[in-house]
C-alpha positions in Angstrom: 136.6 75.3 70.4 138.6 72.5 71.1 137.3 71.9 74.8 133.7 71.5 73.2 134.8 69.1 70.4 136.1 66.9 73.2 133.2 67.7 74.7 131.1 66.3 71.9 133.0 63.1 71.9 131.9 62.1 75.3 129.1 63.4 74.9 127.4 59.3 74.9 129.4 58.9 78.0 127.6 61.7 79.9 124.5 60.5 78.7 124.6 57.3 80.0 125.9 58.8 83.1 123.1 60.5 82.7 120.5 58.6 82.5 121.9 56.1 85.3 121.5 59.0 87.9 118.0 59.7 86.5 116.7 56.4 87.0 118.3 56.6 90.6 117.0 60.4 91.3 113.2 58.6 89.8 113.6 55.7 92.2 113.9 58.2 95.1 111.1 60.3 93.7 108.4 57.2 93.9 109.9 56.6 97.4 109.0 60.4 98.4 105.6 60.0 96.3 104.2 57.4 98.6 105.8 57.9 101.8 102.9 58.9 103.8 103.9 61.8 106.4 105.5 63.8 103.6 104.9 67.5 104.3 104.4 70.6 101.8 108.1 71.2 102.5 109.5 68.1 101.1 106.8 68.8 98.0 108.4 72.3 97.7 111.9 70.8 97.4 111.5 68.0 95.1 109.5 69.6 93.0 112.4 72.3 92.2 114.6 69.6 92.1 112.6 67.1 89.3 111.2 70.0 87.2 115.7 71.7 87.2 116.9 68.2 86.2 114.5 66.9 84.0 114.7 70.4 82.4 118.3 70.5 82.4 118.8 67.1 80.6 115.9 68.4 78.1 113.4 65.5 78.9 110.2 67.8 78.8 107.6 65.1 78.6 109.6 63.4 82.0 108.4 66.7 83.0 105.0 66.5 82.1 104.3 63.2 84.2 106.2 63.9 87.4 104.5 67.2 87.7 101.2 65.9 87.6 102.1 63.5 90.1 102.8 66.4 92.4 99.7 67.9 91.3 98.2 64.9 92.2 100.0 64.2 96.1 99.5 68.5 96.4 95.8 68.2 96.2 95.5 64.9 98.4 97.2 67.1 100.8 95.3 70.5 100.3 98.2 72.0 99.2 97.7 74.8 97.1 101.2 76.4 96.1 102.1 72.9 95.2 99.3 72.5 92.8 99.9 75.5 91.1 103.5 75.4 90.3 103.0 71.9 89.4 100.4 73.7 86.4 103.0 76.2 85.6 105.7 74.7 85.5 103.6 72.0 82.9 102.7 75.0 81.0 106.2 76.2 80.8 107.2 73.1 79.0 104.4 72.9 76.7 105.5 76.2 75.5 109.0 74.7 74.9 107.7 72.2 73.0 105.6 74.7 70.8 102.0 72.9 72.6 100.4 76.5 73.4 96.9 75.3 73.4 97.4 73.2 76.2 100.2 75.1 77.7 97.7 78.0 78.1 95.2 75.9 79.4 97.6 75.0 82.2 98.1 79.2 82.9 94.4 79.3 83.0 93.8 76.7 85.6 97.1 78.5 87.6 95.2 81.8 87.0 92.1 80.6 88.8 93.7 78.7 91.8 96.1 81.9 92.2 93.2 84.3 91.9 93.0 85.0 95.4 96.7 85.1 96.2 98.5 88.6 94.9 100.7 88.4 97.8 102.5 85.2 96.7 104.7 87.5 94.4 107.2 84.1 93.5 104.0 82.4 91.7 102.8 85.4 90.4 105.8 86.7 88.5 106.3 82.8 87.1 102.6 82.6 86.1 102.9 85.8 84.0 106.2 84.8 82.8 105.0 81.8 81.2 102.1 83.9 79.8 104.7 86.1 78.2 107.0 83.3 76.7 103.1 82.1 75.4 102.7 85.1 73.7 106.3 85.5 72.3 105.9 81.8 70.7 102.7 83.1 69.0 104.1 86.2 67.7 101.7 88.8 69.8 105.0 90.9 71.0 103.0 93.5 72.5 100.7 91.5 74.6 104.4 89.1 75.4 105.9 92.7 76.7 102.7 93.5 78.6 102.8 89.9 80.5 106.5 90.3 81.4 106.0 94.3 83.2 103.8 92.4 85.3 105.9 89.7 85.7 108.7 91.8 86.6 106.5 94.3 88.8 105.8 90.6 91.0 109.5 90.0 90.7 110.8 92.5 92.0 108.9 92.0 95.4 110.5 88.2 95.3 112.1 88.0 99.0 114.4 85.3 98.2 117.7 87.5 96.5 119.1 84.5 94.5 115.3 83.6 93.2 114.5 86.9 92.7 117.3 88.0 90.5 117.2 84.8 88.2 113.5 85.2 87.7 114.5 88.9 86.6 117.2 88.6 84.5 115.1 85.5 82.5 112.1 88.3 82.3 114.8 90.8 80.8 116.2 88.3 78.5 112.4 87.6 76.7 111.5 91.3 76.8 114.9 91.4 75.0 113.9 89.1 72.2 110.1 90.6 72.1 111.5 94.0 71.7 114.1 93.3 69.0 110.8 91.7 67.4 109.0 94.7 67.2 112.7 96.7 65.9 112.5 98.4 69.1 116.6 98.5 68.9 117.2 101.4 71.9 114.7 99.0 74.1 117.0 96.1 73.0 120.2 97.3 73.7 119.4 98.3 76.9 117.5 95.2 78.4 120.3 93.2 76.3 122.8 95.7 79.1 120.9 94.6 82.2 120.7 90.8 81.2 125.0 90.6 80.5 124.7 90.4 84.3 123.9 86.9 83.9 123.9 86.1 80.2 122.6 82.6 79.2 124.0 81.5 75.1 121.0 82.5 73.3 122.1 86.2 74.6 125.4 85.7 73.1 123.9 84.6 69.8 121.2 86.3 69.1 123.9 88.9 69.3 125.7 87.4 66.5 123.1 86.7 64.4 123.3 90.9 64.0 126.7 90.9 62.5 126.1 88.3 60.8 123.8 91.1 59.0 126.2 93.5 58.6 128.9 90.5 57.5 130.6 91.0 60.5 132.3 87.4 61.0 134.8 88.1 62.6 132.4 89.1 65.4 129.7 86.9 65.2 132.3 84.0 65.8 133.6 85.8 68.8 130.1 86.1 70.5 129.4 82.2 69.4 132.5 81.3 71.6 131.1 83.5 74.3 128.0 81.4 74.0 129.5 78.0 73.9 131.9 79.0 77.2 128.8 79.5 79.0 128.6 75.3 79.1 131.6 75.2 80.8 131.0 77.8 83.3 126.9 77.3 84.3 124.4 74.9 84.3 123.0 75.2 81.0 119.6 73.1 79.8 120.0 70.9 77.4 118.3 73.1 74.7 121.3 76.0 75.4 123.5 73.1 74.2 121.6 72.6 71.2 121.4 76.4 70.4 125.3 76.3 70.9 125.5 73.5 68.2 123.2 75.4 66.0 125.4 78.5 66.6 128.4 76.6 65.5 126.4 75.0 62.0 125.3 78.7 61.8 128.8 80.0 61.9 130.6 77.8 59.5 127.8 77.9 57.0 128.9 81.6 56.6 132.5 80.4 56.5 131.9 78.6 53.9 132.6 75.2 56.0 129.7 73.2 55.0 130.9 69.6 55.9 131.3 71.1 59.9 128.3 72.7 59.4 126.5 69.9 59.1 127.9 68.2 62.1 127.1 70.7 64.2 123.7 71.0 62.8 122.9 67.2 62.9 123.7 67.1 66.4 121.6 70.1 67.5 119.0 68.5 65.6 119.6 65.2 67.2 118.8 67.2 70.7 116.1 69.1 69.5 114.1 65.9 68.0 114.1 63.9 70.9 113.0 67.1 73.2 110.3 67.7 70.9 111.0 71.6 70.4 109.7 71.6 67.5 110.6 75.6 66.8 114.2 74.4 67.0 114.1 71.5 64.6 112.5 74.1 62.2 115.8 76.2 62.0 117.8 73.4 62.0 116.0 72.1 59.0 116.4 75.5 56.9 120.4 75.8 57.7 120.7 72.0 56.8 119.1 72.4 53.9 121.6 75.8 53.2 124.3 73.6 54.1 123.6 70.7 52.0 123.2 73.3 49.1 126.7 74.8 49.5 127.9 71.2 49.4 125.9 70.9 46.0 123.7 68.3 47.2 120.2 68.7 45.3 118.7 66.2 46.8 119.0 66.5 50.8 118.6 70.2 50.1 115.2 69.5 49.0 114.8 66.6 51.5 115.4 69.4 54.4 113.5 71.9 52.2 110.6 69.8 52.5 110.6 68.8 55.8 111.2 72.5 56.7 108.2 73.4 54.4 106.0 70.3 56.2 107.1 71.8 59.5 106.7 74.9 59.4 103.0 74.8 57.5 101.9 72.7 60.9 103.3 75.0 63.3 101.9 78.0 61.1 97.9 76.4 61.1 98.2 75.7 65.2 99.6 79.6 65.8 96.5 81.0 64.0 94.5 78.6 66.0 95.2 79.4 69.2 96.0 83.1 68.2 92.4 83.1 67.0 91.4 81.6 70.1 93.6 84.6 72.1 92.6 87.5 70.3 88.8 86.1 71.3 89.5 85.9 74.9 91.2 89.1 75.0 88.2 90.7 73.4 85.9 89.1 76.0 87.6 90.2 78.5 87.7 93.4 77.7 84.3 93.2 77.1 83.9 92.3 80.4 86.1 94.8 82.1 83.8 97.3 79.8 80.2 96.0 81.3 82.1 96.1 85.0 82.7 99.9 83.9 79.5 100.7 82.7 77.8 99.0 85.6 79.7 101.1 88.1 79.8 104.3 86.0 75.9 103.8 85.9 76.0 103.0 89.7 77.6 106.5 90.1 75.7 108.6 87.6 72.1 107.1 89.5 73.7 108.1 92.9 74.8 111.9 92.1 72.5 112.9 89.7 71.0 115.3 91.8 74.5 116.7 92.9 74.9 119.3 89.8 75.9 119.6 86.0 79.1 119.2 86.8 79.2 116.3 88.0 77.6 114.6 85.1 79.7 117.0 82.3 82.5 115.4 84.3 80.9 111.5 84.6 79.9 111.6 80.6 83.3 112.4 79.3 85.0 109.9 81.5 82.6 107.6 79.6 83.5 109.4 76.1 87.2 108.5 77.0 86.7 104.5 77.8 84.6 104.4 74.4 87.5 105.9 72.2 89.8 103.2 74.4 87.3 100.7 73.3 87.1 101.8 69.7 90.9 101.7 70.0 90.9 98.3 71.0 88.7 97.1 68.6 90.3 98.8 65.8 93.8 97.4 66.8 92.4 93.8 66.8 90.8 94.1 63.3 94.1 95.0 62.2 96.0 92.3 64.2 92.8 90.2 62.2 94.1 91.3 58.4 97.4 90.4 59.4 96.1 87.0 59.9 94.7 87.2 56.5 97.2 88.0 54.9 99.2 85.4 56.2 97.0 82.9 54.9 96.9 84.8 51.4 100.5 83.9 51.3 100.1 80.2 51.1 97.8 80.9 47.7 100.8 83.3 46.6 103.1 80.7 47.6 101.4 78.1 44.9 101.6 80.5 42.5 105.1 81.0 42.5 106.1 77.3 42.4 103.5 77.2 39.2 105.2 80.0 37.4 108.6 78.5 37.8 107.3 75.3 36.9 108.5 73.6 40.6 108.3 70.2 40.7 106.3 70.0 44.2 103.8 72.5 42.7 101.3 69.4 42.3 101.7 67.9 46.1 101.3 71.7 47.3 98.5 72.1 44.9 96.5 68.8 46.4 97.3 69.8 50.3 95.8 73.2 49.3 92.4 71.7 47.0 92.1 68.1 48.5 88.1 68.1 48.2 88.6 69.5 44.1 91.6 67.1 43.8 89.6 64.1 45.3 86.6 64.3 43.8 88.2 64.3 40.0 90.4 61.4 40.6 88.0 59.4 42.5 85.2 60.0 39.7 87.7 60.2 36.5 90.0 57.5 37.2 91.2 57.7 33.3 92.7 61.4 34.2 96.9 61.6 34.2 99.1 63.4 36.3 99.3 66.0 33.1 95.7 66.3 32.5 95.4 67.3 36.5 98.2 69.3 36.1 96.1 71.1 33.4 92.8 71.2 36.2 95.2 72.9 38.7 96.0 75.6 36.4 92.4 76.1 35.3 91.4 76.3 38.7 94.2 78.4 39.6 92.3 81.0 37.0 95.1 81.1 34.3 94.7 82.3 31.1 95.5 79.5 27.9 98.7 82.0 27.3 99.8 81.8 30.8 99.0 77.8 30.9 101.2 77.7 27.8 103.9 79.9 29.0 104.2 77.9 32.4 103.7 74.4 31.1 106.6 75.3 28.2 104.0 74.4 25.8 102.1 75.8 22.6 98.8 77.7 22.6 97.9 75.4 20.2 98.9 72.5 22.6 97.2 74.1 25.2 93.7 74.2 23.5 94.3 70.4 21.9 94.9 69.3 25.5 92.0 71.3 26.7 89.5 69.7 24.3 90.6 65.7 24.8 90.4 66.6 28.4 86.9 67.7 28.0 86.3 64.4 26.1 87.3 62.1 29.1 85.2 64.3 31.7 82.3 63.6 28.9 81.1 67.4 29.2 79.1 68.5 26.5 80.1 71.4 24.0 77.4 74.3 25.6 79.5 73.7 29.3 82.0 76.6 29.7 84.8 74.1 30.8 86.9 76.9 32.7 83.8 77.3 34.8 83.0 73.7 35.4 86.3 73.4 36.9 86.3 76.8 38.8 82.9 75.5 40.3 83.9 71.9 40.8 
């Protein structure tokens, strides 16, 4: 512990030192860029090189714009492989930084160029990799799990022993996570076995985030060392160090040491901000806010609260976005791959028709088989659907929960959820109060004058007085049913 305290204190002096080697390693890079009898060698090599250390030091969007630069020198020299990692290795970052629209974008141009090349088993098991950290990030476990068997099917064949391995154990270590996911626990345990062979920290603390279930401290705390020696031993990213820090705020919030939680937490925040991994600043925000609460401060509780809320509300709508835009491709391609079948099942039924019975008895319930798969398909996807919408029903839920315990932010929550209602009486009834929409919201929200009463700490008597002089300043005659002009509005 004491090793990384002094390592947090020179922590400004690294980065300096830091960032004066980037700007020297960049330097070199523009020279490589332009020099004009480069081969697909050098490309190969520098390309490992920029995308480890810009990774390493957690600058993804440095990242972003020297890969497409060696997208860029890879296609003026016809060089395939050079274009394609340059794609993945993009998307691999976008993930990172919770961007899986364009991340899978990226995949989808890799997918095309690598179409052709199944025996390029290094590409292949990163390009299905990615596609499985794509699918972790938008909680589609299954389909994450699918990606990385193929992955690790490519991996295996890896030639290289040093590459292969690492690409193995990093498919082992998100299988890991996918599997604990689904509570797949004898899956975990034993892919959690194979990846000790080279553990990275978030294997350490994932592993003591279960004690911390069963109150185990004692444990946790020894696994969250464990983690944080790994920075002295490997070469950890950037974002290991931050999950270390985390670990550490983590830790002493359950120790009840909320003053060094919050260092710890601040500074893993501090790394995760200016990365832009945005899935990290979200668990930062909910143990700052725990921490801030065990220190009895209201009021950057419910600052973090609320950024936590903002946060996570944004990263909520683009998941259902582009899981949406999954599901859809996944169901035309196997719409696709059903029309291929049917084509060639057709093809065969046309050519041995006249062979015997048996044949056909034989063809027809091969094609009775892929329709149950189909209907199997389709049946799990409308289920994956009403998941989907019923995570959207808990927003509504949500609204009516800080309305029953009379939460102060009910009214902002209430206008993000009905700006067009909220709008449109403000901008046309500029007389109206905070109160008197406050009164609108609950009408809208279809409560009863008893619940209105009950929720608002008012009479029912109040409740109908405050009813009719609203009905006054909206100017609506006495045969309007004023619960239903607002319902309707």
């Amino acid at each position: 512990m004491k090793q990384y305290l002094l390592k947090k204190i020179n922590y400004s002096i690294i980065k300096k030192a830091n960032l004066d080697k980037r700007l020297l390693f960049i330097l070199l890079f523009w020279g490589f860029e332009f020099k004009a009898q480069s081969s697909v060698t050098e490309i190969d090599t520098m390309q490992t090189k920029v995308f480890n250390k810009l990774v390493k030091e957690g600058d993804f969007n440095g990242v972003i714009v020297q890969e497409r630069k060696f997208i860029e020198e890879s296609k003026k020299r016809d060089y395939k492989k050079g274009e394609i990692r340059g794609c993945i290795n993009i998307a691999n970052v976008l993930n990172a930084m919770k961007r899986n629209r364009e991340s899978l974008k990226f995949l989808e141009i890799a997918t095309v160029k690598l179409k052709n090349d199944d025996d390029d088993n290094e590409l292949q098991a990163y390009l299905h990799y990615v596609y499985g950290k794509n699918y972790y990030s938008l909680e589609l476990y299954e389909r994450s799990i699918k990606s990385f068997n193929i992955a690790l099917e490519f991996a295996e064949k890896i030639k290289n022993k040093k590459e292969r391995e690492k690409r193995i154990y990093s498919i082992y270590d998100w299988k890991r996570s996918s599997f604990e996911f689904l509570g797949m626990m004898d899956s975990v345990y034993s892919t959690e076995h194979k990846c000790m062979r080279s553990p990275m920290p978030m294997l350490y603390i994932t592993i003591a985030e279960r004690h911390y279930k069963d109150h185990n401290i004692d444990s946790a705390e020894y696994y969250v060392n464990k983690a944080n020696n790994l920075l002295f031993t490997k070469q950890i990213p950037l974002e290991g160090k931050a999950n270390v820090l985390r670990a550490f705020g983590r830790l002493n919030i359950e120790k009840r040491n909320y003053a060094k939680a919050l260092d710890y937490l601040l500074s893993s925040l501090e790394i995760t901000q200016k990365a832009k991994l945005r899935n990290r600043d979200l668990e930062s925000y909910k143990l700052i806010a725990k921490a801030y609460k065990g220190l009895d401060n209201l009021g950057m509780e419910n600052e973090y609260l609320s950024k936590y809320s903002n946060l996570n509300d944004s990263l909520q709508r683009e998941t259902k976005a582009v899981v949406n835009t999954v599901i859809e491709k996944m169901l035309t391609e196997q719409e696709e791959n059903e029309r291929r079948t049917h084509r060639k099942l057709y093809y065969i039924i046309f050519t041995i028709i006249s062979i015997s019975g048996i044949v056909i008895y034989l063809i027809y319930n091969r094609y009775k088989t892929r329709q149950k798969l189909k209907d199997t398909l389709i049946n799990q996807k409308v289920l994956e659907s009403e998941e989907l919408k019923r995570k959207l029903d808990n927003t509504y839920e949500e609204l009516i929960h800080l309305a029953v315990h009379s939460d102060p932010s009910f009214m902002n929550r209430f206008k993000e959820l009905y700006p067009e209602f909220y709008d449109n009486l403000t901008s046309k009834y500029e007389s109206l109060t905070l109160n008197d929409m406050k009164l609108c919201a609950f009408i809208k929200l279809n409560f009863s004058n008893k619940e209105i009463a009950e929720y608002d700490h008012i009479s029912l008597r109040t409740v109908e007085s405050k009813k009719y002089r609203l009905r006054k300043k909206l100017n609506l005659s006495g045969d309007i049913d004023f619960n239903k002009w607002v319902m309707e509005h």
